[in-house]
N, C-alpha and C positions, 0 to 999 in steps of 0.2 A: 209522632203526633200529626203529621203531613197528612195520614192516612184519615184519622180523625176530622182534621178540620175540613174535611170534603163532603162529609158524612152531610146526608142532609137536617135543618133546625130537629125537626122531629126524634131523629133518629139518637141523638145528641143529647135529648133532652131523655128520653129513653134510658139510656146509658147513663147518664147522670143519677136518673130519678135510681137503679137498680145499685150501683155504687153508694149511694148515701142514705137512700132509705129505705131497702129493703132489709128488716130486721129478722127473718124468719126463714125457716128452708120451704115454709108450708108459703107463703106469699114468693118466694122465688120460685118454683114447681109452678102456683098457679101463670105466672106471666111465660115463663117458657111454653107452658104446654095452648095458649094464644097465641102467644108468636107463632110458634110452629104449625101451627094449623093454618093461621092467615098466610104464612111462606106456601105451605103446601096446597092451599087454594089458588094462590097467586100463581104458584110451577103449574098447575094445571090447565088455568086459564091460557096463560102463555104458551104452553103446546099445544093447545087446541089452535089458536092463533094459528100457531106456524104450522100445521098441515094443512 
């Protein structure tokens, strides 16, 4: 749980909101495949950064 509670408010509440109320595979698919995108624009950013 150590791990957890470092997690920033946001992230927390993310994880909450997917645990209690995501009833459907078709509403979990859609949130993953946003995260993943926003991760993968964020990794992008960040190497460009660092060259």
């Amino acid at each position: 749980m150590k791990d957890f509670d470092r997690l920033p408010k946001s992230i927390k509440k993310t994880i909450r909101y997917i645990n209690q109320d995501v009833k459907t595979i078709e509403q979990l698919d859609r949130i993953e495949k946003k995260l993943n995108q926003q991760l993968a624009d964020r990794r992008k950013k960040l190497m460009v950064k660092d060259l």
